[in-house]
VEXRO-70482 format. One record per residue (C-alpha): x, y, z; residue in three letters. Coordinates in steps of 0.2 Angstrom, whole numbers. Last residue first. Layout:
% residues N
@px:X; py:Y; pz:Z; r:ALA
...
//
This chain:
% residues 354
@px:-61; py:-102; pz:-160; r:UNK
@px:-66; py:-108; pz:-142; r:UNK
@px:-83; py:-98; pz:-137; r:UNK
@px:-85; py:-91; pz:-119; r:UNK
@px:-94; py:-93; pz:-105; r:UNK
@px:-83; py:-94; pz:-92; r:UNK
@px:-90; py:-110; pz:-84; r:UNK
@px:-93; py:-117; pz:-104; r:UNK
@px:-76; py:-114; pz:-110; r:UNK
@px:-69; py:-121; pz:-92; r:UNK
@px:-77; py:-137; pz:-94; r:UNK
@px:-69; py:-137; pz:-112; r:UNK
@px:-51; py:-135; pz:-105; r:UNK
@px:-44; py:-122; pz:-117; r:UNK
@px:-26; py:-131; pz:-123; r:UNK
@px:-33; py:-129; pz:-141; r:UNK
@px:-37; py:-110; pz:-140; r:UNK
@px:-20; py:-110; pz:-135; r:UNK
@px:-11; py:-104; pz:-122; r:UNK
@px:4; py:-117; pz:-124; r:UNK
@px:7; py:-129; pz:-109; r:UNK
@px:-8; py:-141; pz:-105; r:UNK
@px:-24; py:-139; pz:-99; r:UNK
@px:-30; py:-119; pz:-101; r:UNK
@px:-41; py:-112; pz:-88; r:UNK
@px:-22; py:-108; pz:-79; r:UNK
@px:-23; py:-105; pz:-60; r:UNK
@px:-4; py:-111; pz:-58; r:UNK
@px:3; py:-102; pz:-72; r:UNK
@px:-10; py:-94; pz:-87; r:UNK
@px:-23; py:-82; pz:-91; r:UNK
@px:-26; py:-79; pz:-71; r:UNK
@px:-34; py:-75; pz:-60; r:UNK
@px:-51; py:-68; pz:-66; r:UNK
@px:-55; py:-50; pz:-70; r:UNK
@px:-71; py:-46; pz:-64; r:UNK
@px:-85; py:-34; pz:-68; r:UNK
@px:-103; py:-33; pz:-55; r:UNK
@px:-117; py:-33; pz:-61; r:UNK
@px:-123; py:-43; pz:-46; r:UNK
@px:-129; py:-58; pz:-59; r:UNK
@px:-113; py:-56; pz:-69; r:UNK
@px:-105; py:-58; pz:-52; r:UNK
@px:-117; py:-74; pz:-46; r:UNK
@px:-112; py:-81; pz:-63; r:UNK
@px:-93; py:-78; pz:-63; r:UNK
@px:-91; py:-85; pz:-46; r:UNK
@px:-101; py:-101; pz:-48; r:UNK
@px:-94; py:-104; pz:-66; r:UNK
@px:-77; py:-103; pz:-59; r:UNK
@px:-80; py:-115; pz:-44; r:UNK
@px:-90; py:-129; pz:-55; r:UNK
@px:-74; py:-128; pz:-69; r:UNK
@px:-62; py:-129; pz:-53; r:UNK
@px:-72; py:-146; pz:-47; r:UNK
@px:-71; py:-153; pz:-65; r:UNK
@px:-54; py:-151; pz:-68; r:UNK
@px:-51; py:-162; pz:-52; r:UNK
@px:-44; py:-165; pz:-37; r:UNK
@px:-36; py:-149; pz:-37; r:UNK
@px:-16; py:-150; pz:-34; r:UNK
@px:-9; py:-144; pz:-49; r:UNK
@px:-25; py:-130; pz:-54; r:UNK
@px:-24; py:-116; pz:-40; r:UNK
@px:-42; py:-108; pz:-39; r:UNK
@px:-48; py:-91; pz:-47; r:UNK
@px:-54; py:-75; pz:-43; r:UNK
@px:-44; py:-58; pz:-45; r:UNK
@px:-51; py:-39; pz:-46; r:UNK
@px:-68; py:-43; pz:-42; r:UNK
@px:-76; py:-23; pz:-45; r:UNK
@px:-85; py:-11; pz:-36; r:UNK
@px:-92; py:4; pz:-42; r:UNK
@px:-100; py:18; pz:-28; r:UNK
@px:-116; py:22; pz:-22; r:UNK
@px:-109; py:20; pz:-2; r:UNK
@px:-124; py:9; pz:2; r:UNK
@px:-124; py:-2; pz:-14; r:UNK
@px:-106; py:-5; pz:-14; r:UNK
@px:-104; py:-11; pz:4; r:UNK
@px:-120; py:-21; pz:-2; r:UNK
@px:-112; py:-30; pz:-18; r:UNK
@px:-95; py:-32; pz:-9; r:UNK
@px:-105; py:-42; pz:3; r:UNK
@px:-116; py:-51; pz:-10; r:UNK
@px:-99; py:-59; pz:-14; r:UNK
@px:-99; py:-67; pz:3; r:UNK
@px:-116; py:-73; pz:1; r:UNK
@px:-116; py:-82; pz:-14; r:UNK
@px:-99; py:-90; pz:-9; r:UNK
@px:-110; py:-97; pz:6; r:UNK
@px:-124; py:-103; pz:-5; r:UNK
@px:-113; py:-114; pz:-15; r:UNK
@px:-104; py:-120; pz:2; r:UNK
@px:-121; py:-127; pz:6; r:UNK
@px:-126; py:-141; pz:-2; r:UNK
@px:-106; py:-147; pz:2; r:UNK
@px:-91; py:-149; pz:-4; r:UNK
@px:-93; py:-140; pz:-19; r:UNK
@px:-81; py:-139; pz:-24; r:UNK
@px:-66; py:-154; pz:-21; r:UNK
@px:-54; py:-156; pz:-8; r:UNK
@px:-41; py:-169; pz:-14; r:UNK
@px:-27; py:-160; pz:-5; r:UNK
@px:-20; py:-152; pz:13; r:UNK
@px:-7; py:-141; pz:12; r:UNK
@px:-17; py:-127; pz:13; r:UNK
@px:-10; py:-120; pz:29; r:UNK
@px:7; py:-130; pz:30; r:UNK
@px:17; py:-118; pz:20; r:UNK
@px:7; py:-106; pz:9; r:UNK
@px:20; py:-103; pz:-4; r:UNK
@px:17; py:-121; pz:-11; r:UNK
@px:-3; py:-121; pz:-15; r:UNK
@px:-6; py:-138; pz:-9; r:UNK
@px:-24; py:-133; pz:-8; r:UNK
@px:-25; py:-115; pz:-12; r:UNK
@px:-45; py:-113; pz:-21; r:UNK
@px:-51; py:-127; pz:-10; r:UNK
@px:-45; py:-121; pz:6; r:UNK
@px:-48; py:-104; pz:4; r:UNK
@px:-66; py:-106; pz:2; r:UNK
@px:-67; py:-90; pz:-3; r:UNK
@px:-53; py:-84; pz:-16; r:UNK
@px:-61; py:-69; pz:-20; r:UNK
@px:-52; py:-52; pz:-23; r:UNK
@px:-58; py:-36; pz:-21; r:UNK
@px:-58; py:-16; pz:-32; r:UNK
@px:-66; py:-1; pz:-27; r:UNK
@px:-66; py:9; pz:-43; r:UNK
@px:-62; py:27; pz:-42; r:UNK
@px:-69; py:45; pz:-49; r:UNK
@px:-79; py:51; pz:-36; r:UNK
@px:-63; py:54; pz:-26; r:UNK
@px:-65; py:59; pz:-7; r:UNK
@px:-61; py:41; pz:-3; r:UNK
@px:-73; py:29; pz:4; r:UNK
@px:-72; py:22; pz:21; r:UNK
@px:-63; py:4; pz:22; r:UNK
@px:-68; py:-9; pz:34; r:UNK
@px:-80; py:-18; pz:21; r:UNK
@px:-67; py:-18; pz:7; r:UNK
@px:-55; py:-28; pz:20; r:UNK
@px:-68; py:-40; pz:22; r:UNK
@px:-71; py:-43; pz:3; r:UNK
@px:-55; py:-45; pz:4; r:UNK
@px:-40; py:-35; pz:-4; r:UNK
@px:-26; py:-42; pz:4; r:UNK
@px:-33; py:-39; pz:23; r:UNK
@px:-31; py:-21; pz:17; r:UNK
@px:-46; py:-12; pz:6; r:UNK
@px:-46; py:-10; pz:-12; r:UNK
@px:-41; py:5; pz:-25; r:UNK
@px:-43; py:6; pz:-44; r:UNK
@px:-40; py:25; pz:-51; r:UNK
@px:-53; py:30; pz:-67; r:UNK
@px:-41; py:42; pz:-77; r:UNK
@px:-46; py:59; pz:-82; r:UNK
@px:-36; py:69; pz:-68; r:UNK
@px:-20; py:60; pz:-69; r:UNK
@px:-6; py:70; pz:-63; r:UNK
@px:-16; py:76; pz:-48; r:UNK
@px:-25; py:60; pz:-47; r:UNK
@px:-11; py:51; pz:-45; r:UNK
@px:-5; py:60; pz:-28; r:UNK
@px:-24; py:59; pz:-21; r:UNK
@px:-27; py:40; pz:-24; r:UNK
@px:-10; py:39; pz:-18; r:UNK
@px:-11; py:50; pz:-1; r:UNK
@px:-30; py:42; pz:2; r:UNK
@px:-23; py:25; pz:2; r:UNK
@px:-11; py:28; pz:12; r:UNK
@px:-22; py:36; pz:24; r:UNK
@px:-36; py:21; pz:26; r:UNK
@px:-21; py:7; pz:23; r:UNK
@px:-14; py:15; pz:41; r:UNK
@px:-32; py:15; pz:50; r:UNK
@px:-35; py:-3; pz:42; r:UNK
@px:-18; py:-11; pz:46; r:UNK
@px:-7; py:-16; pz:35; r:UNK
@px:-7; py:-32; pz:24; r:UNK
@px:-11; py:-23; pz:6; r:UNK
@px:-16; py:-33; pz:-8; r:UNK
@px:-14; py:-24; pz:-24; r:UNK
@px:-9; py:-6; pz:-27; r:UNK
@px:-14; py:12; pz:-36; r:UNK
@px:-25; py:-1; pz:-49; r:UNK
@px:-23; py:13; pz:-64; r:UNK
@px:-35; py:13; pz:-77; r:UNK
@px:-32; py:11; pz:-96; r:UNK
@px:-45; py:11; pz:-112; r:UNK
@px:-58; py:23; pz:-108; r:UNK
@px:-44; py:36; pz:-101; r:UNK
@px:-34; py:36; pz:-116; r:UNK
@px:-18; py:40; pz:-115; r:UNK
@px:-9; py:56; pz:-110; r:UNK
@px:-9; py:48; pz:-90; r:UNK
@px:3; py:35; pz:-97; r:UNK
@px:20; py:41; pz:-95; r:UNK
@px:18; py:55; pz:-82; r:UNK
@px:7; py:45; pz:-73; r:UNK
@px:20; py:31; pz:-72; r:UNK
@px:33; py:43; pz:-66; r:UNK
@px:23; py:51; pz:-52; r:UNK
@px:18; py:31; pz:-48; r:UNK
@px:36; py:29; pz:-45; r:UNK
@px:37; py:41; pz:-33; r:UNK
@px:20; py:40; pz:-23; r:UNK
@px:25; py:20; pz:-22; r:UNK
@px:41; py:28; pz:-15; r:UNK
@px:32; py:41; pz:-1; r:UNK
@px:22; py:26; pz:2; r:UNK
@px:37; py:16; pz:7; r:UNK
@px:45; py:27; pz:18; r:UNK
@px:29; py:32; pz:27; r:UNK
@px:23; py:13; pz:29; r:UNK
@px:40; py:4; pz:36; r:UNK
@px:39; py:-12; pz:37; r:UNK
@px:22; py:-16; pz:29; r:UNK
@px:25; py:-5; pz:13; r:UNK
@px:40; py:-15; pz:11; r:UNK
@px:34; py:-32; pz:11; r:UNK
@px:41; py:-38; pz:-5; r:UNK
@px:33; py:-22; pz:-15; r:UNK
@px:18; py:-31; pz:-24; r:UNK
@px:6; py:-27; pz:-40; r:UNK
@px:4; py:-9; pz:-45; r:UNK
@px:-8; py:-13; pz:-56; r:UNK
@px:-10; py:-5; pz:-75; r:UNK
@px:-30; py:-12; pz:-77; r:UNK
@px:-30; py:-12; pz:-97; r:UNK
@px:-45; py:-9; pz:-108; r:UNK
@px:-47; py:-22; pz:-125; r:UNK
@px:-49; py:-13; pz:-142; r:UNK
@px:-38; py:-23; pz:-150; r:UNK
@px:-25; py:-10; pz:-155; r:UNK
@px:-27; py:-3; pz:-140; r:UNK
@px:-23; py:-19; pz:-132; r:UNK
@px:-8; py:-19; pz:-141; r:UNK
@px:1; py:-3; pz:-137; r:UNK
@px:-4; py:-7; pz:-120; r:UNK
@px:7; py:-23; pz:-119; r:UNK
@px:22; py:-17; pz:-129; r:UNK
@px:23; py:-1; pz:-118; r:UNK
@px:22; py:-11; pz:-104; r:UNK
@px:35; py:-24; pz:-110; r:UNK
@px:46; py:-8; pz:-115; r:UNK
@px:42; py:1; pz:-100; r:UNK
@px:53; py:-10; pz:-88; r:UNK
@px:70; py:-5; pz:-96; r:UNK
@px:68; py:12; pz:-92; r:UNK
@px:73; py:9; pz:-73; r:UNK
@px:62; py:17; pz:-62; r:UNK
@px:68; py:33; pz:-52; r:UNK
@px:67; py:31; pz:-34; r:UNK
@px:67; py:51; pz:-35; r:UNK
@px:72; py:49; pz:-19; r:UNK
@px:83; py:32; pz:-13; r:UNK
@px:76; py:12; pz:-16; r:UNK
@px:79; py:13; pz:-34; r:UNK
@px:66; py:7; pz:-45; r:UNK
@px:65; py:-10; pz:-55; r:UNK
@px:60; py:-22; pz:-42; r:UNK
@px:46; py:-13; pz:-35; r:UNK
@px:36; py:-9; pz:-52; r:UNK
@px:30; py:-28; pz:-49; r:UNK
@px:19; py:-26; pz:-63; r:UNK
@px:3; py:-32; pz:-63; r:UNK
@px:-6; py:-32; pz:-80; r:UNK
@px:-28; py:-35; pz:-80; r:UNK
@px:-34; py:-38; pz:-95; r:UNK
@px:-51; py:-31; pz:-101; r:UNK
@px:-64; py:-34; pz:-115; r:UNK
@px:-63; py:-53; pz:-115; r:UNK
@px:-74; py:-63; pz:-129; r:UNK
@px:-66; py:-78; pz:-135; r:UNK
@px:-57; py:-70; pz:-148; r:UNK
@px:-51; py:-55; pz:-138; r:UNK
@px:-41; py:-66; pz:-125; r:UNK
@px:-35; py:-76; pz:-141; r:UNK
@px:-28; py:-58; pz:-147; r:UNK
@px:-19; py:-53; pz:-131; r:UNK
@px:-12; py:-70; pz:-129; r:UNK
@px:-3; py:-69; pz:-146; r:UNK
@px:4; py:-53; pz:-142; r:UNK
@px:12; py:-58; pz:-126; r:UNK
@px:19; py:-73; pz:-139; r:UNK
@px:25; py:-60; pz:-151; r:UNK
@px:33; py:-52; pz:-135; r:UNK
@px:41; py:-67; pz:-126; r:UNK
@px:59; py:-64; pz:-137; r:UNK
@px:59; py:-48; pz:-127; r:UNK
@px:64; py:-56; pz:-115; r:UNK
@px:60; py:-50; pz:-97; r:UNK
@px:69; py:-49; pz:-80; r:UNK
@px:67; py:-41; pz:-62; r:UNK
@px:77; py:-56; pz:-53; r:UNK
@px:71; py:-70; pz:-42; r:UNK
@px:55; py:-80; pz:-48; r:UNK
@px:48; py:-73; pz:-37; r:UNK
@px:45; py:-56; pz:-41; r:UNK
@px:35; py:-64; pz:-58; r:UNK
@px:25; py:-45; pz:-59; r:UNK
@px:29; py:-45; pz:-74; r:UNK
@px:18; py:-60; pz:-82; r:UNK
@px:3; py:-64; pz:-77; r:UNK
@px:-11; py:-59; pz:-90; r:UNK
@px:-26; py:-56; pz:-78; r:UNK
@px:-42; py:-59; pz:-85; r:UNK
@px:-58; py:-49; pz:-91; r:UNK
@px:-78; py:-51; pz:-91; r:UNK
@px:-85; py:-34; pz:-91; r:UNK
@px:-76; py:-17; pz:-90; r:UNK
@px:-88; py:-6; pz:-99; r:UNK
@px:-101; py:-3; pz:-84; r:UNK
@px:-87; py:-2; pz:-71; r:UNK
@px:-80; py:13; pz:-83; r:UNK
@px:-94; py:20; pz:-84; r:UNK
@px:-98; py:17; pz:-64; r:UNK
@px:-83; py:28; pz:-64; r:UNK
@px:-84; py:41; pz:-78; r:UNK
@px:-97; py:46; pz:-67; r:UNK
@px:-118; py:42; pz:-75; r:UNK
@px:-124; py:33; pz:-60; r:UNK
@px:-116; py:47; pz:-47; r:UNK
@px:-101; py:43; pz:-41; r:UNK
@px:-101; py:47; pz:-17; r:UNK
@px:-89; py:58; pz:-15; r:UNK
@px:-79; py:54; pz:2; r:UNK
@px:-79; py:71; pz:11; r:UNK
@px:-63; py:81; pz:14; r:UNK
@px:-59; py:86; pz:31; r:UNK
@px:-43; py:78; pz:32; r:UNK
@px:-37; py:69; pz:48; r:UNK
@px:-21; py:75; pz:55; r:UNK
@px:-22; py:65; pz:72; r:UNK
@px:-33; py:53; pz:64; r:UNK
@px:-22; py:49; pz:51; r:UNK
@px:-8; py:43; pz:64; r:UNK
@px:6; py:33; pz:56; r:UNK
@px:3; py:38; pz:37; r:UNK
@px:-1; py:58; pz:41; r:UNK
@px:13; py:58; pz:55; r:UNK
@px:26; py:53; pz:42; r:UNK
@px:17; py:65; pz:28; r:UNK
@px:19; py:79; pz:42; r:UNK
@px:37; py:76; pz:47; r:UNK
@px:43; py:76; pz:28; r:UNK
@px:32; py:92; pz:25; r:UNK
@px:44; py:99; pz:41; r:UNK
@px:60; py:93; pz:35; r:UNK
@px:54; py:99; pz:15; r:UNK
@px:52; py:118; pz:24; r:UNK
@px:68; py:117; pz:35; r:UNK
//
């Protein structure tokens, strides 16, 4: 009768916060939290997609990738990155029934991944990256299984380091602001009972914007990270972007596009600047970038990158770009190498090929 009646309880907590709202307070992080610390160290990073490939049909990995994984990991040190970002797609490899026990397979690659970026001195953002809509249809259920399976990555990975890995509790939700508000608070305080050191990355709904940061109310957690992404103006950054269907299937836009459009991006990310500015608490751009095959040119994503990533560095505030390589790639050409660096993108990011 006990676990029926907390089982009610957390079902009514996710679908109607306010009828059994906490009483906790958000925390606003003091200057010197491990938060804003870790926000301070976090710099200029990238996202190294790799396992979080959902789409591509199966949960799968080869083990023959790793020296190349590795590889990536040391160029990404070489020209001057201090954090990766990994999404795992931790979805596909659990079972779908309590304990919704993860697969072990998946920690090698993870392992692997973190093993070496200790090594090399760069911090790791651990992301829960994607759940095929689950969370969306059915909210209770589905938080009560990212719960689960971040019970089990805690217990892995909360004995490491706190200065060198952070845990993202989830990327881009699409559910509604009151309902994102509680299941955010239910993991953010689920992962910090197993992971009391550790600095948690969480973001608002509307898949993470800068709008979505806006609606949402600090947790009662000083210890967290308030994460966004940027992909403003939509149209540029996803033209012929193939998963969008028809809305950005128009091509040839270039950046800017117009004197203004420069000042526009400015002010957008100034948003996340002032929502962090009046709550006292880090913020961070967890994913900029715009989609390479159908840009017009290599010099209009060079311009768009070096916009973003100066008006952040000018904010102070840490990024991690999307992404290393695929689609959004700074590289031109297959192989991630420092030869395949485009050399507009060397300059917009700052950074010196070897």
């Amino acid at each position: 009768m006990k676990a029926k009646i907390f089982s009610l309880l957390r079902f009514l907590r996710v679908l109607f916060p306010s009828l059994l709202a906490t009483s906790a307070v958000a925390q606003p992080a003091a200057q010197d939290s491990p938060a804003w610390q870790a926000a301070r160290s976090l710099g200029r990073g990238v996202t190294l997609s790799w396992l979080e490939h959902y789409w591509r049909g199966t949960a799968s990995f080869s083990p023959a990738d790793f020296p190349r994984r590795q590889a990536d990991l040391r160029l990404m040190q070489e020209l001057g990155f201090t954090v990766v970002r990994l999404p795992v797609t931790f979805s596909l490899w659990a079972d779908t029934v309590a304990p919704f026990t993860l697969n072990p397979a998946i920690f090698e690659p993870v392992d692997m991944l973190l093993d070496e970026a200790a090594r090399l001195g760069l911090t790791v953002i651990l992301d829960y990256h994607h759940d095929q809509g689950r969370l969306e249809r059915d909210p209770a259920g589905e938080t009560a299984r990212i719960e689960g399976i971040w019970i089990q990555l805690a217990a892995r990975y909360a004995s490491r380091p706190p200065q060198g890995l952070l845990f993202e509790l989830y990327n881009e939700s699409t559910i509604d602001t009151a309902t994102w508000q509680s299941v955010a608070d239910t993991l953010v305080r689920r992962v910090r009972a197993l992971a009391p050191a550790h600095t948690l990355v969480v973001g608002g709904n509307g898949y993470n914007s800068v709008e979505g940061l806006t609606r949402l109310s600090p947790l009662a957690d000083s210890n967290l990270l308030y994460t966004f992404h940027f992909y403003s103006p939509f149209r540029f950054t996803h033209q012929g972007a193939e998963w969008m269907g028809g809305l950005t299937k128009e091509t040839g836009i270039s950046f800017p596009s117009d004197s203004a459009q420069i000042a526009t991006v400015h002010a957008a990310l100034q948003q996340a600047k002032d929502w962090s500015s009046q709550h006292n608490v880090p913020v961070y751009c967890g994913e900029f970038g715009a989609y390479r095959p159908f840009a017009p040119d290599n010099g209009s994503r060079c311009r768009y990158y070096e916009t973003v990533r100066t008006h952040l560095e000018s904010l102070s505030v840490p990024y991690t770009y999307w992404e290393w390589n695929d689609g959004f790639s700074l590289f031109d050409g297959l192989g991630t190498a420092a030869e395949n660096i485009l050399p507009c993108m060397a300059k917009a990011m700052n950074f010196k090929v070897p």
